[in-house]
C-alpha positions as CSV (number, residue, x, y, z in Angstrom):
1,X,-2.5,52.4,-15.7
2,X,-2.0,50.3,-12.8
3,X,0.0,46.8,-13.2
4,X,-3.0,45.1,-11.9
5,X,-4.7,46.5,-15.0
6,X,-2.0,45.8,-17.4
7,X,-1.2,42.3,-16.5
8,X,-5.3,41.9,-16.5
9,X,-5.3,43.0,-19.7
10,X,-2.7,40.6,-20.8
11,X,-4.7,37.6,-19.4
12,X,-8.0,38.9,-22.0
13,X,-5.6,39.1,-25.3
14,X,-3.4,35.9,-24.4
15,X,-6.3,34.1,-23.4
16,X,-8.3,35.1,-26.3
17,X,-5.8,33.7,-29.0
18,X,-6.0,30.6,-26.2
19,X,-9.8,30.3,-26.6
20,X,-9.8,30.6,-30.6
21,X,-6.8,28.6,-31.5
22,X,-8.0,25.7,-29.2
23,X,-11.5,25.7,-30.8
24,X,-10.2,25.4,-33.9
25,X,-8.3,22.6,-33.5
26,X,-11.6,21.4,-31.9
27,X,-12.8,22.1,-36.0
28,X,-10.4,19.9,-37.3
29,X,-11.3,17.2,-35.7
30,X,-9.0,16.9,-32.3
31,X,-10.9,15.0,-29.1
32,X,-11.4,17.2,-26.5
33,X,-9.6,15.3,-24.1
34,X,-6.6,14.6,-26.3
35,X,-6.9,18.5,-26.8
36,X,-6.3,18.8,-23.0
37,X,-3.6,15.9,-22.7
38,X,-1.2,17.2,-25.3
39,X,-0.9,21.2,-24.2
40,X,-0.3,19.9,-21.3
41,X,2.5,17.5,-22.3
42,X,4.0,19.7,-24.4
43,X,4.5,22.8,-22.2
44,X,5.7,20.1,-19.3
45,X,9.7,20.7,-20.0
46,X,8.8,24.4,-19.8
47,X,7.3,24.2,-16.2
48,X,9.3,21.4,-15.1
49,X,12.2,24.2,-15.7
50,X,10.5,26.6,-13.5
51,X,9.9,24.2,-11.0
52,X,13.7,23.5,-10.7
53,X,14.5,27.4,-10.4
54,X,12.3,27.3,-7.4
55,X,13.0,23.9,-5.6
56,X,14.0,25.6,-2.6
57,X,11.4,27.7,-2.0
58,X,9.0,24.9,-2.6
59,X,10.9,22.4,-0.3
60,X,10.7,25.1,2.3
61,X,6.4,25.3,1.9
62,X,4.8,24.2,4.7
63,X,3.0,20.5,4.2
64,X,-0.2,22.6,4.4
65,X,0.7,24.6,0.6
66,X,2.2,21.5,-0.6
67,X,-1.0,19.4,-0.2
68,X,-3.1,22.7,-1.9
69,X,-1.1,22.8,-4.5
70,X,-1.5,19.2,-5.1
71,X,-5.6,19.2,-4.6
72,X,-5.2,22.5,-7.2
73,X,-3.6,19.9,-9.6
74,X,-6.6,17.5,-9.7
75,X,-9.1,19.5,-10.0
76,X,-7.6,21.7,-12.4
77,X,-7.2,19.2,-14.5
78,X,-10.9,18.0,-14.7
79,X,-12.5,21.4,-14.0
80,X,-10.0,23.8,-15.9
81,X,-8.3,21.9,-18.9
82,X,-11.2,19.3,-19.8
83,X,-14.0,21.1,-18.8
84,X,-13.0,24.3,-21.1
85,X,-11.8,21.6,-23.8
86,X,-15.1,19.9,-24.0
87,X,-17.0,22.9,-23.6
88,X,-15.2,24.5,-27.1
89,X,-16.1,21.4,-28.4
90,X,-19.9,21.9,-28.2
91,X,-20.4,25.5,-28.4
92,X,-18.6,28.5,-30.7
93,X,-16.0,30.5,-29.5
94,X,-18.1,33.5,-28.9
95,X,-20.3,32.1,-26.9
96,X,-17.8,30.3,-25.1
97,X,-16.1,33.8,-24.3
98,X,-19.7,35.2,-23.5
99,X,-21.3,32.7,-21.1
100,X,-17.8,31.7,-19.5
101,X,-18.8,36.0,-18.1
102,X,-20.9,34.8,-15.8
103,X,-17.5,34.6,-13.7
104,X,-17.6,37.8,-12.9
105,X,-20.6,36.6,-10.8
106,X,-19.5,33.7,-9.2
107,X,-15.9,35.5,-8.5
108,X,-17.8,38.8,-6.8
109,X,-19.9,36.3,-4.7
110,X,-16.9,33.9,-3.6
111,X,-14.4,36.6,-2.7
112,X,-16.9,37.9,-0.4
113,X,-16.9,35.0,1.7
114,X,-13.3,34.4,1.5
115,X,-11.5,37.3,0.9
116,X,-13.8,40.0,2.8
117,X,-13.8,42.0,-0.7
118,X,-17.2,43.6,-0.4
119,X,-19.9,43.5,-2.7
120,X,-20.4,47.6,-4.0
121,X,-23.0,49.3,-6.0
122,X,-20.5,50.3,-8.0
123,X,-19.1,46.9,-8.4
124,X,-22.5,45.2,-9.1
125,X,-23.3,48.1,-11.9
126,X,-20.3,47.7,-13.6
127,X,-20.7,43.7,-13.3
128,X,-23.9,43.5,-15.2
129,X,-22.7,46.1,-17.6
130,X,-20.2,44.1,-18.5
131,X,-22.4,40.8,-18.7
132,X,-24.6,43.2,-20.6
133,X,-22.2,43.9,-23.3
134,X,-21.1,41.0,-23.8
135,X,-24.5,39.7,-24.4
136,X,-24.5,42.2,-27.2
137,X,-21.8,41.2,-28.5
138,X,-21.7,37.1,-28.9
139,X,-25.6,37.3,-29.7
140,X,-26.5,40.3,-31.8
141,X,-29.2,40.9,-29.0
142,X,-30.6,37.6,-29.7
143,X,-31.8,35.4,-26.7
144,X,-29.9,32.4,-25.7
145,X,-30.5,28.9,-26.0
146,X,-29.1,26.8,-23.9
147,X,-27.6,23.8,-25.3
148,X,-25.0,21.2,-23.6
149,X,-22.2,23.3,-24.2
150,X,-23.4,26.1,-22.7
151,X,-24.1,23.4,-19.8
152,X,-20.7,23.1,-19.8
153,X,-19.4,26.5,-20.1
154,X,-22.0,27.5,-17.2
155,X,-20.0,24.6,-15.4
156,X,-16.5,25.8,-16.2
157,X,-16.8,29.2,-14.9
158,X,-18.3,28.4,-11.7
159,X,-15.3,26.1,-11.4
160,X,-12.8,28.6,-12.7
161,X,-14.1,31.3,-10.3
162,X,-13.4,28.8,-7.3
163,X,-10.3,27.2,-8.1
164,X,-8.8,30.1,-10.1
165,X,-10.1,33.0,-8.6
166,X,-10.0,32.2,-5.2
167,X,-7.5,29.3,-4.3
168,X,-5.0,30.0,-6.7
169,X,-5.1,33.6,-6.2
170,X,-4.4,32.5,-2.5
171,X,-1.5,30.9,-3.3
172,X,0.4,33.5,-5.1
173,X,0.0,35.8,-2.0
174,X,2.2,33.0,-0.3
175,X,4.5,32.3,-2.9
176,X,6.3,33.1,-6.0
177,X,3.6,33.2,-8.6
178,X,5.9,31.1,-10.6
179,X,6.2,28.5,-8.4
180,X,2.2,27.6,-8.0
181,X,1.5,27.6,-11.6
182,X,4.7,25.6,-12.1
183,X,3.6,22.7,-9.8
184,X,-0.2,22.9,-10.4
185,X,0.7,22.4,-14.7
186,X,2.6,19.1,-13.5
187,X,0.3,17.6,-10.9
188,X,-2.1,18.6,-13.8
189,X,-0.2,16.5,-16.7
190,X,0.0,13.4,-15.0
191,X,-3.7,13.7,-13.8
192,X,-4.7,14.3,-17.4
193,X,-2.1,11.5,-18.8
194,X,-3.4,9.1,-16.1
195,X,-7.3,10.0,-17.6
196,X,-6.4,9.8,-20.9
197,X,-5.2,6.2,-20.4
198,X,-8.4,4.8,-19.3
199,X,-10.3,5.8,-21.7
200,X,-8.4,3.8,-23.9
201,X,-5.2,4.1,-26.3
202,X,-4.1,7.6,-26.4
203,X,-4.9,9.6,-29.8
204,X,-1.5,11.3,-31.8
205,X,-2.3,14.8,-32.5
206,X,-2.3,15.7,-36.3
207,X,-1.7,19.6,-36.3
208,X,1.4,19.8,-34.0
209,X,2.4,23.7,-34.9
210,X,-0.8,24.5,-33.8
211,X,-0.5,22.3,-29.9
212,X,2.5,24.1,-29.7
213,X,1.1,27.2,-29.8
214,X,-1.9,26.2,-27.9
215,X,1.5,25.5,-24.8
216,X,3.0,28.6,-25.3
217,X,-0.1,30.1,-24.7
218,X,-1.5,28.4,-22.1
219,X,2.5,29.1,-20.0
220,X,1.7,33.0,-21.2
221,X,-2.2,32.9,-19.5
222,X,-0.7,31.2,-16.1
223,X,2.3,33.3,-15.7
224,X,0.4,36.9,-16.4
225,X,-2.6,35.8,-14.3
226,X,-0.6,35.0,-11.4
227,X,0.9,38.1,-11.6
228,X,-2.3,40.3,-12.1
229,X,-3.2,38.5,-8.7
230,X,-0.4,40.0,-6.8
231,X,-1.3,43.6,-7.6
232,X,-5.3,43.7,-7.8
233,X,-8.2,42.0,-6.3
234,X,-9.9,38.6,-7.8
235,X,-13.2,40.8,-9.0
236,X,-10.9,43.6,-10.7
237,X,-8.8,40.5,-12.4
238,X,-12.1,38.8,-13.3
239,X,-13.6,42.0,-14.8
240,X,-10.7,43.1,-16.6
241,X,-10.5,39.8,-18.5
242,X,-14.1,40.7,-19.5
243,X,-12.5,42.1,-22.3
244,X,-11.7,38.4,-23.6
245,X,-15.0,38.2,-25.7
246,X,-14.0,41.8,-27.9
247,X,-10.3,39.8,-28.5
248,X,-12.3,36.9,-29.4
249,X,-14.9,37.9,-31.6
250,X,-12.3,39.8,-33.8
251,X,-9.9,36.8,-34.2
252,X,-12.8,34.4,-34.7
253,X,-13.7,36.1,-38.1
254,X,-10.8,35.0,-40.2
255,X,-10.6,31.9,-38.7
256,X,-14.0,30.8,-37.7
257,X,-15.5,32.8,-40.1
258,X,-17.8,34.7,-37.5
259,X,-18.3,38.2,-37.9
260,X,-19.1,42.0,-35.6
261,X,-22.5,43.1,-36.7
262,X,-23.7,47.2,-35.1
263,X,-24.9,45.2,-32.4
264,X,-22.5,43.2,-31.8
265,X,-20.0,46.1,-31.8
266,X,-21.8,48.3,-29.5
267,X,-22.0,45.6,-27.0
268,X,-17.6,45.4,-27.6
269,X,-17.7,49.0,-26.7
270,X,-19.9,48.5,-23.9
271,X,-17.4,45.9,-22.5
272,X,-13.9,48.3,-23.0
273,X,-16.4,51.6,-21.3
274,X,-16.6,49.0,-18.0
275,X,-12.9,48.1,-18.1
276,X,-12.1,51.5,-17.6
277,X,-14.4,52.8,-15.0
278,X,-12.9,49.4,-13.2
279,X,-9.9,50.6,-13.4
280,X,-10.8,54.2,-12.3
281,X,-12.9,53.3,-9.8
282,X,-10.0,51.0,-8.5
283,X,-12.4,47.8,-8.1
């Protein structure tokens, strides 16, 4: 297996404890926003650490990098951290992990315009198998309805796709991967910190082991994606995490009480087939 694929990989099982552990603090009661603010806050000293053990190289980016990585920041504050916090918040876990597919889309599409990766027959069969089984999967073959969450979630991976899949990818192949998602996590905590504080006094999280997991999670899904960008494309990264939904819908059932039905199950297995003929085919 390739280290594209294996650190791809990584990004669907860390990501997937990410997704469930985050909406079930979302159960208990926790604001969406303050959801956002406090993983954030509390995996701060972590990054700010990194940061320092790359100072120089970030003193030495041009002003051009420096004044990316500071747009990446923003946005990823509102369209990354919020968005996916108050899309949770409105919609299970398993759709979340379903609909949030449609990245494959958007990524295929916007790394043809900016990265020249070209759209195959090959890649588009494999892209709709995967959206297929993952249909199967979080719906038991049941048709959607859209509701505001799935508004949202529609919204959050045509953002992700963009400022993830394209512009941060770009970054890493100018720097240590380190480095960007060191510097876009802190522009992205005071962006968050300074949101949080107009809306009003800032809400105390109740289930602190569980936030703290939520950081060390959300460090893990930043440091393995960067690196999965350095040795694949954005469309095999994006495709390989299309395994996310199978880690999900097995770690929503004792949690989130939501269970695999034969449906359900053959659409899992349609999702790991795809994975490997990505891998195979070298996508």
């Amino acid at each position: 297996m390739s280290k594209g694929f294996i650190f791809s990989l990584g990004i669907a099982v860390i990501w997937a404890c990410s997704l469930v552990n985050s909406r079930y603090l979302l159960t208990l009661g926790e604001d969406p926003v303050s959801l956002a603010l406090w993983i954030s806050i509390f995996e701060f000293i972590p990054w700010l650490y990194i940061f320092y053990t790359h100072i120089k190289e970030f003193i030495a980016l041009s002003w051009q990098y420096k004044l990316l990585l500071l747009g990446l920041g923003i946005l990823s504050s509102v369209g990354i951290d919020i968005l996916q916090s108050v899309a949770l918040a409105h919609t299970s876990a398993v759709n979340f992990s379903f609909l949030y597919r449609t990245v494959v889309v958007f990524t295929i599409i916007l790394a043809y315009f900016f990265f020249k990766e070209p759209i195959t027959r090959k890649k588009t069969l494999l892209a709709l198998l995967i959206l297929f089984g993952s249909y199967l999967l979080t719906t038991n073959g049941l048709g959607i309805k859209i509701t505001l969450g799935d508004v949202y979630t529609l919204l959050y991976a045509a953002s992700a796709a963009f400022i993830t899949n394209i512009l941060i990818k770009h970054t890493v192949s100018k720097m240590h991967p380190d480095l960007s998602g060191a510097v876009i996590s802190l522009i992205t905590t005071f962006m968050l910190l300074s949101i949080a504080i107009t809306r009003g006094p800032i809400r105390v999280p109740q289930h602190i082991p569980f936030f703290l997991l939520a950081s060390i999670l959300s460090i893990g899904v930043v440091t393995v994606r960067n690196r999965a960008y350095q040795h694949a494309t954005a469309s095999f990264v994006t495709m390989i995490v299309s395994l996310t939904p199978v880690f999900v819908a097995f770690l929503s059932y004792p949690l989130l009480h939501e269970r695999l039905g034969l449906v359900e199950t053959i659409g899992g297995l349609i999702i790991i087939g795809s994975t490997f003929f990505v891998e195979k085919f070298n996508i």
